[in-house]
Structures are given as structure tokens and as C-alpha cells.
C-alpha positions in Angstrom: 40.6 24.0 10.6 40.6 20.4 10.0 43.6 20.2 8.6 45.1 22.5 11.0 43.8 20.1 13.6 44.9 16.4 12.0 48.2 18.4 11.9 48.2 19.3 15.3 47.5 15.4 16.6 50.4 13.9 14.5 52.7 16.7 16.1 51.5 16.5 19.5 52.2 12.3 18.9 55.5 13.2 17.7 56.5 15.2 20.4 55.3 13.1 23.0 58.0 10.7 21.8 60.7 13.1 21.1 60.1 14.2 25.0 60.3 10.5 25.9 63.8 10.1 24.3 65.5 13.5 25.3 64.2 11.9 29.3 65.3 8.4 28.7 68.5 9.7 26.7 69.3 12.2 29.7 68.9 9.7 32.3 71.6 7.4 30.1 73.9 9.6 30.2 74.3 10.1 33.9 74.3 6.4 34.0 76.9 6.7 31.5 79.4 8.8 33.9 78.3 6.7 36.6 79.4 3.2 34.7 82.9 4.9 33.2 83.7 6.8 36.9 83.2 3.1 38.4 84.3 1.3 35.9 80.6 -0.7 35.3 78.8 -1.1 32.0 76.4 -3.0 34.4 75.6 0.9 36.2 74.8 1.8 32.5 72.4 -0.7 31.9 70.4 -0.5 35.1 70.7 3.0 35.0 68.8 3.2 31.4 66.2 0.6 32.1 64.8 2.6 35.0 64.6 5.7 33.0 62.8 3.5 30.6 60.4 1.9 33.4 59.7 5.9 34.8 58.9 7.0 31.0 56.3 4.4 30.9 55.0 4.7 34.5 55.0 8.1 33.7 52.5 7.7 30.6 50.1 5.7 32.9 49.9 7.8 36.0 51.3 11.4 35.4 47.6 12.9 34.8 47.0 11.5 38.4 50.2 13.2 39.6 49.1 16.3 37.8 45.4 16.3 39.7 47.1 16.0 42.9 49.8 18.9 42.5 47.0 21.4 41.7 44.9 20.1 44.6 41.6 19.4 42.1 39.0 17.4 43.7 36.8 15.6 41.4 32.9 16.1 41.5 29.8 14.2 40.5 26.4 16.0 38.5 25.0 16.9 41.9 27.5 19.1 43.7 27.8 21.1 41.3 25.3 20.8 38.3 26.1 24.2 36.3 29.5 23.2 35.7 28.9 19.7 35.0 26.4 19.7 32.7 28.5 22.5 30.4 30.8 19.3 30.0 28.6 17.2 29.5 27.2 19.1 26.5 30.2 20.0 25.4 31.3 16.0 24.9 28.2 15.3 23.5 28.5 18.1 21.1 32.5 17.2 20.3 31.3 13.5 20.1 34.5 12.6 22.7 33.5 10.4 25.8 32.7 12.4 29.4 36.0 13.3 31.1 36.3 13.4 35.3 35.2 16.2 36.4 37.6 18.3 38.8 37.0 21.4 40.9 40.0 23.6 42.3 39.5 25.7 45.4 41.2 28.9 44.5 40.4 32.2 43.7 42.7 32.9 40.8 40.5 32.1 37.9 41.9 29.1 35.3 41.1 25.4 34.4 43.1 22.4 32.8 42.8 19.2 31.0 44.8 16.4 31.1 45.1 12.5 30.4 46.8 10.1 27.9 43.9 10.0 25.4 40.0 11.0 25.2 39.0 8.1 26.7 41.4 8.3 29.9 40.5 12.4 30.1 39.7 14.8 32.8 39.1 18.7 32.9 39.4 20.9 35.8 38.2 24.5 36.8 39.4 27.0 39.9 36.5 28.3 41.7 37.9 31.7 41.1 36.9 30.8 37.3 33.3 29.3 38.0 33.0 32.7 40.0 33.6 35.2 37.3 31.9 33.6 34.1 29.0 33.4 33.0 27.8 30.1 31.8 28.3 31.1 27.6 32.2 32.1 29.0 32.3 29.0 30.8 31.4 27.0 28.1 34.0 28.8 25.5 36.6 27.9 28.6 35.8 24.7 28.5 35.2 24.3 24.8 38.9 25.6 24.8 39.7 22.6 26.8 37.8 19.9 25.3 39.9 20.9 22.5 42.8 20.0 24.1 41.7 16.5 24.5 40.6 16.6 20.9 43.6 17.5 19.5 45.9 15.2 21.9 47.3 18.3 23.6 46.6 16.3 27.0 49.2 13.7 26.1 52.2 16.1 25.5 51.6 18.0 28.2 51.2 15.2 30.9 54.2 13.4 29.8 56.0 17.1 29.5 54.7 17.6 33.5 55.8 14.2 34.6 59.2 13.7 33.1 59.9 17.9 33.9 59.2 16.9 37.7 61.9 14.0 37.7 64.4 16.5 35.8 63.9 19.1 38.6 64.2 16.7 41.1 67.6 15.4 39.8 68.7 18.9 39.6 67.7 19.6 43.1 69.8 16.1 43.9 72.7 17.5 42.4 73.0 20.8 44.0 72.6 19.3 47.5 75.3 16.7 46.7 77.4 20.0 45.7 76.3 21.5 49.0 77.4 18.6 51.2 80.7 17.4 49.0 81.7 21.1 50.3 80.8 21.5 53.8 82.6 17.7 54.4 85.8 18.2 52.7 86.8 14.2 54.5 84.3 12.7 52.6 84.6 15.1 49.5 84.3 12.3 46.4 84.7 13.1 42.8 82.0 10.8 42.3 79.7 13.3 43.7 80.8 16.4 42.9 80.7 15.4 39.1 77.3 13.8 39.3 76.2 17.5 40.8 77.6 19.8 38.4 76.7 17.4 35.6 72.9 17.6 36.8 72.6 21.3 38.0 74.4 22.1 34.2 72.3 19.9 31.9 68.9 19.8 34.2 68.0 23.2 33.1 68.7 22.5 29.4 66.9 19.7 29.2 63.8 20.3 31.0 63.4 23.4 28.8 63.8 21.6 25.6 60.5 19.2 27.1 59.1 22.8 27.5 60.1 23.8 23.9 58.5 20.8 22.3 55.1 22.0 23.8 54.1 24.7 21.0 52.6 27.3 21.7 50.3 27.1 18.5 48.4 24.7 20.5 46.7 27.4 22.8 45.4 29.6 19.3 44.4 26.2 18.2 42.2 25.2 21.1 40.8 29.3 21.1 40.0 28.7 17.7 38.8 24.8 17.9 36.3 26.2 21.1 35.3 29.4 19.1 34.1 27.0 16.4 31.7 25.1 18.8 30.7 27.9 21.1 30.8 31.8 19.5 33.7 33.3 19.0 32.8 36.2 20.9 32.0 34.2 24.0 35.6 33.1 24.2 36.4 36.8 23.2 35.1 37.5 26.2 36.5 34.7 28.3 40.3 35.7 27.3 39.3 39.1 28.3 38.2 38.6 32.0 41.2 36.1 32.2 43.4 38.8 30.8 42.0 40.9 33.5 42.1 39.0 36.2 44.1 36.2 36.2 47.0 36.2 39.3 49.4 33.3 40.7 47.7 30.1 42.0 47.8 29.6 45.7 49.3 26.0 45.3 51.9 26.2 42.0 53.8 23.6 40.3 56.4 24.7 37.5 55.9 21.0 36.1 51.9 21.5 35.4 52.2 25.5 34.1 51.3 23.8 30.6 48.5 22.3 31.5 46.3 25.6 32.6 44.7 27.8 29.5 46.4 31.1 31.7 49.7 30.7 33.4 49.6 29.9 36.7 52.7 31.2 38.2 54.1 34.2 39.3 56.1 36.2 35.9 59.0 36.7 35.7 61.2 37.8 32.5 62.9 33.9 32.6 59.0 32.7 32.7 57.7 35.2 30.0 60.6 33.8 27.9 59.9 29.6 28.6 56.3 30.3 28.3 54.3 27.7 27.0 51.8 30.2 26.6 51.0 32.9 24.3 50.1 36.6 25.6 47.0 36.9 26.3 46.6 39.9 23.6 47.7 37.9 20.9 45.6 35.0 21.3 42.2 37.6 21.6 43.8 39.6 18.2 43.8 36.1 16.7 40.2 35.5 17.4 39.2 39.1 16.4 41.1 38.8 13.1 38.8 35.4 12.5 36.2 36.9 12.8 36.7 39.9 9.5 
């Protein structure tokens, strides 16, 4: 496991920066069309120094980003001292330093972590979740996400969520660009109408290869990393109820899907195929098979 695990950090550190290009590299290249349609190295440049500035920004403040899109609200010991004192224990246990602690009013049961490091880390449960488990479950769920800081999974994913936001919101740029350049044939510039299809063509692509460098090995990992502190039954048992009863969150974000330890969205056979996530099945057969 420890291997497994020293393995897992170096590739979630490599892929944080291979995410970090593709973005930045992306970005250039619009720029690129941009400075050779206008003639203007100097659109280039400026272009490409943003992207660079947004990367960085991103690194610093996409965990925040990521709390507000799922709506979490952070709480102290006393409102809610079952929950908080699982993590707690948990840190203590893991030796990492006490995350935020979040709460998520919904009904559909899940939690995330995320955060550029251990020491900048927070971890977040839905209601519906608190509801459902008991307090050895909740403590496998959580174990499962301690892991995640542990193992650096937080960094990947909260640069993945940030940069994959600004990809979809070029994308959505682009297509209502298209849109107008066609209702107002007058003003109809080539400018624009290249800049859209460029963006609606390569948006898609790119976002899913920041999707693809999030590996799916990093959800047995965390079962198995949380199994190893808790029992392996207890998460067992968590996957199960999750399995069970897991459903669409009220307030969803196709950015932060790779944050939660059960998908969050709605499926759909394009979603089943981008997952981040293992099935469900698979990653209880993994823990069963541990356990012979």
C-alpha cells in the first residue's frame, strides 16, 4: 500500500501539471488565431500570459470556487459535533492537520475533499449522507476522503474543476458568437465565426483530456487507504448504501463531479463513459477481494 500510495502522489503532481499545460497551451492557441487573423504577435502574447495568470489564480482559489458551486457551508465542533469529531479523529489518526469542515443541505447522500495541499484542506458531507450512516460508515466515508488529501488527490481535482469551468465557459462563448454571427448577417465577421467553431470543436476535447488525467485508480485507492484505518467492512457497507441510494444533487456542477466519492450528476451513457468514477460494484468487489 505504501508504495501504491508514494506512487499515487508523484502521479497526482504530475498531472496536475500536465492539466496546467494542456489549459495554458489551449488558451495559446486561440490567442494564436487571434494574433495571425489580426495580424498581432502582441494578441499572442497577452493572450498567453492571462492563461498563465488564470492557471495560477486558479491553484490558489479553485477549492473556494469548488465550496461555493456545491453550496457547502462550513461548520464549527458545536453545530454539529458527531460529524466533526469523526474528522477530527480521523486527522489525528492519519497524522495530517484538521481540514474545514463543510456541511451540504441535500438529501442525495455524498461528501468531497478538496484543497491544494493537507494543510490548505477541507472535507464536505450532504446531509442526505450524515442521515443514512451510521457513525462506523461515516467514518469509512470520510476515512475515504482524508485519503484523498493524503494522497494529493485534492490538488488534481481542484485544478481539473477550475480550469474545466473556464474551458466550458469559452465553449459556451463560442457557440453564442456562432449564434449571433448568424442571426446578423451585416455584422457577420470571420473573426468571430472562426473563434466559435474553433472553441465549440476543441472545448470538448480538451476539457475531457483534464478529465482523463484524473484516474480512476484514485477512488480504489482511497476505498482501500480508508479500509486500512477504519475496517474494511465498514466501508463495505458505506459503498453499499451509496450504491443504493445515491441520486443527482439538487445543485450540480459538471466541473466539481470529480470531487464527490459518488457521482453527482444525472447518467447518461456520454457521463458513464467520461466518468471519473469507477462503478460502484467494482470498487465493493475490490474491497471484498482484499479481504480473502
Amino acid at each position: 500500500m505504501a508504495v501504491s500510495v508514494h506512487k499515487q502522489i508523484a502521479q497526482n503532481k504530475r498531472n496536475t501539471v500536465f492539466i496546467a499545460i494542456v489549459f495554458v497551451a489551449f488558451i495559446a492557441l486561440i490567442g494564436g488565431i487571434f494574433a495571425w487573423l489580426y495580424n498581432s504577435p502582441a494578441v499572442l502574447i497577452t493572450v498567453a500570459v492571462m492563461a498563465i495568470a488564470y492557471a495560477l489564480v486558479q491553484y490558489f482559489l479553485a477549492d473556494k470556487l469548488a465550496i461555493l458551486g456545491t453550496g457547502a457551508r462550513q461548520i464549527e465542533k458545536s453545530e454539529n459535533p458527531r460529524f466533526y469529531k469523526i474528522v477530527e479523529k480521523l486527522a489525528e489518526d492519519t497524522k495530517l492537520p484538521m481540514p474545514k469542515v463543510y456541511v451540504i443541505e441535500d438529501p442525495a447522500p455524498n461528501a468531497f475533499a478538496t484543497g491544494r495541499d493537507p494543510q490548505h484542506a477541507c472535507v464536505a458531507a450532504t446531509t442526505g449522507l450524515l442521515e443514512i450512516m451510521d457513525d462506523k460508515e461515516l467514518r469509512a466515508v470520510m476515512g475515504h476522503e482524508m485519503s484523498h488529501v493524503k494522497n494529493y488527490d485534492i490538488r488534481v481535482s481542484m485544478i481539473a474543476f477550475g480550469l474545466t469551468a473556464i474551458v466550458g465557459l469559452i465553449s459556451d462563448i463560442g457557440l453564442r458568437m456562432l449564434f449571433w454571427s448568424d442571426r446578423d448577417e451585416e455584422n457577420n465577421s470571420p473573426v468571430g465565426v472562426v473563434f466559435a467553431l474553433f472553441t465549440i470543436i476543441l472545448a470538448p476535447f480538451v476539457a475531457t483530456l483534464i478529465k482523463l488525467a484524473i484516474s480512476r485508480q484514485r477512488e480504489y485507492l482511497a476505498d482501500a487507504s480508508s479500509a486500512s484505518i477504519t475496517d474494511p467492512n465498514d466501508m463495505i457497507s458505506a459503498l453499499r448504501k451509496l450504491d443504493t441510494h445515491v441520486r443527482p444533487m439538487r445543485q450540480q456542477n459538471v466541473a466539481a463531479e470529480a470531487l464527490f466519492i459518488a457521482g453527482p450528476l444525472k447518467k447518461s451513457f456520454i457521463s458513464r463513459l467520461f466518468s471519473t468514477h469507477p462503478p460502484m460494484e467494482a470498487r465493493i468487489e475490490r474491497l471484498e477481494n482484499a479481504k480473502k
